[in-house]
ZABA-415412 format. One line per 8 residues: number of its first residue (from 1); their letters; for each residue x, y, z of C-alpha. Coordinates in Angstrom, 2 decimals, padded with zeros to 5 digits. Layout:
! ZABA-415412
NUM) A) X,Y,Z  ... $
***
This chain:
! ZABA-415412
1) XXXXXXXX) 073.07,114.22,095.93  074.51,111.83,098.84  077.54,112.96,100.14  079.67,111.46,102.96  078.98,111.87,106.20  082.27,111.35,107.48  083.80,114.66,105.57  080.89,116.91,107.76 $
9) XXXXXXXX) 078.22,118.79,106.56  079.86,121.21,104.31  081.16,118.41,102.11  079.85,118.43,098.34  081.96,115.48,097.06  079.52,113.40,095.68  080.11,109.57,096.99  080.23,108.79,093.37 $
17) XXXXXXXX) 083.80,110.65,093.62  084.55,109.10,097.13  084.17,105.48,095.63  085.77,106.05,092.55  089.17,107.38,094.46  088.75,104.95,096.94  088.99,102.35,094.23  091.77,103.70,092.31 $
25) XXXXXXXX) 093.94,103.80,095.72  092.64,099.83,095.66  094.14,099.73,092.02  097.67,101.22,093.06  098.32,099.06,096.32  099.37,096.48,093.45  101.99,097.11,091.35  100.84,094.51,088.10 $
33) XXXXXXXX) 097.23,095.95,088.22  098.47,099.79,088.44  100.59,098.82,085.60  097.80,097.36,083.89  095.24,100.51,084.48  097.86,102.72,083.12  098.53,100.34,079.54  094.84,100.04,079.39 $
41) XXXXXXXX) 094.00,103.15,079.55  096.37,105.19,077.79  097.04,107.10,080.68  100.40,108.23,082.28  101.16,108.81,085.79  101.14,112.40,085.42  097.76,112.29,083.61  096.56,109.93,086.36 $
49) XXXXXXXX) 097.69,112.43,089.09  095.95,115.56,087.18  092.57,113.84,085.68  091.50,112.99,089.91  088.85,115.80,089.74  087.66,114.87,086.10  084.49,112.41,086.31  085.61,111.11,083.18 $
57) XXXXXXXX) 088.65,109.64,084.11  087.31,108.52,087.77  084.38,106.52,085.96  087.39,105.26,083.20  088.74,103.50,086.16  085.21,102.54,087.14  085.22,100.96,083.74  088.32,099.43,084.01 $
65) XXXXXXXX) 087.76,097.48,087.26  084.24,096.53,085.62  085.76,095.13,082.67  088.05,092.29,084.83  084.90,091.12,087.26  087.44,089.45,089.85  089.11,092.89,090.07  085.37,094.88,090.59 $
73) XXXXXXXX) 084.70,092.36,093.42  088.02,092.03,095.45  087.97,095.76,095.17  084.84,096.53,096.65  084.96,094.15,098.94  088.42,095.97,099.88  086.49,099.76,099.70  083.38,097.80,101.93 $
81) XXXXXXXX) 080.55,098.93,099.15  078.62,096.38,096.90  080.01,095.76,093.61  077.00,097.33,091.90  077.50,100.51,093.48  081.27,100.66,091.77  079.21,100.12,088.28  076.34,102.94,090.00 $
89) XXXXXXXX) 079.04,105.30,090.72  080.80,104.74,086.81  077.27,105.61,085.54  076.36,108.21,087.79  080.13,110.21,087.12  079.14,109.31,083.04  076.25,111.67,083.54  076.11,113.24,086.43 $
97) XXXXX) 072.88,113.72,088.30  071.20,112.22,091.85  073.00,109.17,092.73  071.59,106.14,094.30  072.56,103.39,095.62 $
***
């Protein structure tokens, strides 16, 4: 499992985790397309808030970014990855196991 170097050795976030929480901050810098992850996923700010350790809900907003393509690029050009490691990450936190990029 890849973790980030930048968190030291010790670190066992997966960067699957890293990328998807990068991306959701992405998603809240805008108010329209936070208001848009929260009516298209069901979710409520409090669920939001309390689901950020659940791989579930990280690779929902995976999904969610996927879904709207100019969203999935702008954002990971934003986050500096390649857009197919946001849709790597989604599928890796689906079923977790060794992540690659």
């Amino acid at each position: 499992m890849e973790t980030n170097p930048n968190l030291g050795p010790d670190s066992e976030i997966p960067d699957s985790e890293i990328i998807a929480l990068q991306a959701l901050g992405w998603v809240l810098q805008d108010q329209d397309r936070a208001e848009r992850l929260l009516a298209l996923t069901g979710l409520d700010p409090r669920e939001l808030r309390s689901g950020l350790e659940d791989p579930t809900m990280l690779a929902s907003l995976l999904g969610f970014l996927a879904n709207h393509e100019p969203d999935l690029v702008a954002c990971a050009e934003a986050i500096g990855v390649a857009p197919a490691k946001l849709a790597a990450a989604a599928q890796h936190l689906n079923s977790p196991g060794e992540f690659y990029e």
